[in-house]
C-alpha positions in Angstrom: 0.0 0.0 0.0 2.6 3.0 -1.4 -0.2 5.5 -0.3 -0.2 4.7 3.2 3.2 4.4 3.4 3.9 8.4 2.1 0.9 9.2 4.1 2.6 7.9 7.1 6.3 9.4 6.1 4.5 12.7 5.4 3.2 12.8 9.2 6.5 11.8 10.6 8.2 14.5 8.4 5.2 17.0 9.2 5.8 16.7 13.1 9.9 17.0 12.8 9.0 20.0 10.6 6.8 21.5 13.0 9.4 20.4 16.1 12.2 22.1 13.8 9.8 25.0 14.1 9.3 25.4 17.8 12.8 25.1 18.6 13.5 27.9 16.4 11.1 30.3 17.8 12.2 29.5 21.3 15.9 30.3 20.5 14.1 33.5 18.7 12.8 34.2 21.7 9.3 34.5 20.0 6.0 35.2 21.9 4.5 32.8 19.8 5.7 29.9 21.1 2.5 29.5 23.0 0.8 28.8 19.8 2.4 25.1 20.3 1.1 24.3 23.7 -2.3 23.5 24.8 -3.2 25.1 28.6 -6.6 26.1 30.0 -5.3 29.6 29.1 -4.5 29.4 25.9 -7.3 28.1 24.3 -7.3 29.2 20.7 -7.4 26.9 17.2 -3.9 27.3 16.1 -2.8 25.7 19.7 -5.3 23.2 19.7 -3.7 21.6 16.4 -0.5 22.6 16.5 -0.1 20.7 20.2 -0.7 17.7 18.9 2.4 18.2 16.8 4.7 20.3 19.0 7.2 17.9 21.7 9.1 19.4 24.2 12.3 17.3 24.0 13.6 15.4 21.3 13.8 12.3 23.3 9.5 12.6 23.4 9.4 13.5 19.8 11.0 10.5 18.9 9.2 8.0 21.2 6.1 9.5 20.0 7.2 9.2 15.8 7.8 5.4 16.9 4.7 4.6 18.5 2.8 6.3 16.0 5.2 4.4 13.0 4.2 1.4 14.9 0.9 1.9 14.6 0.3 2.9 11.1 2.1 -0.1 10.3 -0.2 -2.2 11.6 -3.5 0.0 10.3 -2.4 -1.3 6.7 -6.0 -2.3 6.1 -8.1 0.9 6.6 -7.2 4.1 4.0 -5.9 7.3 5.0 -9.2 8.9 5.5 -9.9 6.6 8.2 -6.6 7.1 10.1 -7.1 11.0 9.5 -10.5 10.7 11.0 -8.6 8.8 14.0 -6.4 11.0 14.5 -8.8 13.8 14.2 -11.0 12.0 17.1 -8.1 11.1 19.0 -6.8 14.4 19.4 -9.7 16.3 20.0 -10.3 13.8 23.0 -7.4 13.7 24.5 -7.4 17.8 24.6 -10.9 17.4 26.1 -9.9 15.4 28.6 -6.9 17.3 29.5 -9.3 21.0 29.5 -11.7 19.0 31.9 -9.2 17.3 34.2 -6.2 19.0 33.9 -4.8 20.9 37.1 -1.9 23.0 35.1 0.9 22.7 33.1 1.0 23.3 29.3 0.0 20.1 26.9 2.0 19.2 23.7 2.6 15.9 22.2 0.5 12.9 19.7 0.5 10.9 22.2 -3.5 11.4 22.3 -4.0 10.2 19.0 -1.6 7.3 19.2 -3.5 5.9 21.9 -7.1 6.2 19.8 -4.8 4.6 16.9 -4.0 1.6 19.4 -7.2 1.8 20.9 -9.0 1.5 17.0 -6.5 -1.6 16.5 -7.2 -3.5 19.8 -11.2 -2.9 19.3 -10.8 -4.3 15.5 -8.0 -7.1 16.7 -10.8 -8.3 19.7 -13.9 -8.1 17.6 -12.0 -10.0 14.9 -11.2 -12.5 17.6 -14.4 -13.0 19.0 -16.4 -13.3 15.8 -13.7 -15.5 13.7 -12.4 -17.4 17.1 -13.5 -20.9 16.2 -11.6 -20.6 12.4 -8.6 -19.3 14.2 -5.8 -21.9 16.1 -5.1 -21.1 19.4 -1.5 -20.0 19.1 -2.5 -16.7 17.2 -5.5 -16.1 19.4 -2.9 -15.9 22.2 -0.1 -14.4 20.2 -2.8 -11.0 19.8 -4.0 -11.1 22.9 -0.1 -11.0 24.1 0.5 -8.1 21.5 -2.3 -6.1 22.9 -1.7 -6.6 26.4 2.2 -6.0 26.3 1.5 -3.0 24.6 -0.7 -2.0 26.2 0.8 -2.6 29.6 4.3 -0.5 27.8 1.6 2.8 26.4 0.2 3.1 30.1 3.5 2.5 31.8 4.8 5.5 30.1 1.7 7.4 31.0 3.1 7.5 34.7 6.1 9.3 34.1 6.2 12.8 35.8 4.9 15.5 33.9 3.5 13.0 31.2 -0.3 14.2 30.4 -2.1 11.0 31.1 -5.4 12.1 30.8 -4.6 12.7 27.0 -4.0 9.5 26.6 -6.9 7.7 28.8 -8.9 10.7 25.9 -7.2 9.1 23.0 -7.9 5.5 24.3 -11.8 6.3 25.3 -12.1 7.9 21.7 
């Protein structure tokens, strides 16, 4: 599928692009920098999308462009429209989640849509499961339910990390 494959490379360049970006302004000195972060006070469109893009350290940007490559890869059977729609979903729950519970801080990252991503996968993995599980041998019923619980177990792991948002990814998840 070569169309989901530049899709996917055109994300991952998009959100280096857009890191490239921030790190400029800030050695600029810029006051809009706060365009990139989400926060109860600065609630405006431009934040709300470009957060989802913007990392604070290279070390999250590149964790984040290898969950999400991860993902994709395994999403080969829905078009792009789909995952854009995911990812549309995704985010805008996870910043919901974050506005409602929230205490402070500023909120940047995909981590919110990575987790809807994984969250889509395991719901179409486990429906797939239940409705095929008689035509399927027992080794790859267990070898997907391993996948989605490691994973899974890994995703939320990382969620406890000081100063990690983890109510944007429980809103990426619950999307």
């Amino acid at each position: 599928f070569p169309s989901h494959d530049i899709f996917r490379k055109s994300l991952i360049y998009g959100m280096i692009l857009i890191y490239c970006i921030q790190i400029y302004l800030i050695y600029l000195g810029s006051d809009n920098i706060n365009y990139f972060y989400f926060n109860k006070d600065n609630v405006n469109l431009i934040s709300i999308f470009l957060s989802n893009f913007s990392h604070g350290l290279i070390f999250h940007l590149v964790l984040n462009l290898f969950a999400f490559s991860f993902i994709v890869k395994r999403l080969f059977f829905i078009n792009y429209k789909a995952i854009l729609f995911l990812i549309f979903i995704g985010s805008i729950s996870s910043l919901l989640f974050s506005y409602l519970f929230m205490i402070g801080g500023n909120l940047l990252g995909s981590s919110g849509f990575i987790f809807a991503l994984f969250g889509f996968l395991g719901c179409y993995l486990f429906d797939g499961l239940k409705l095929h599980s008689e035509h399927i041998e027992s080794n790859k019923l267990n070898n997907v339910k391993r996948f989605l619980t490691i994973n899974a177990f890994i995703l939320f792991a990382l969620s406890f990390i000081p100063n990690v948002a983890w109510f944007a990814h429980l809103g990426g998840l619950v999307s």
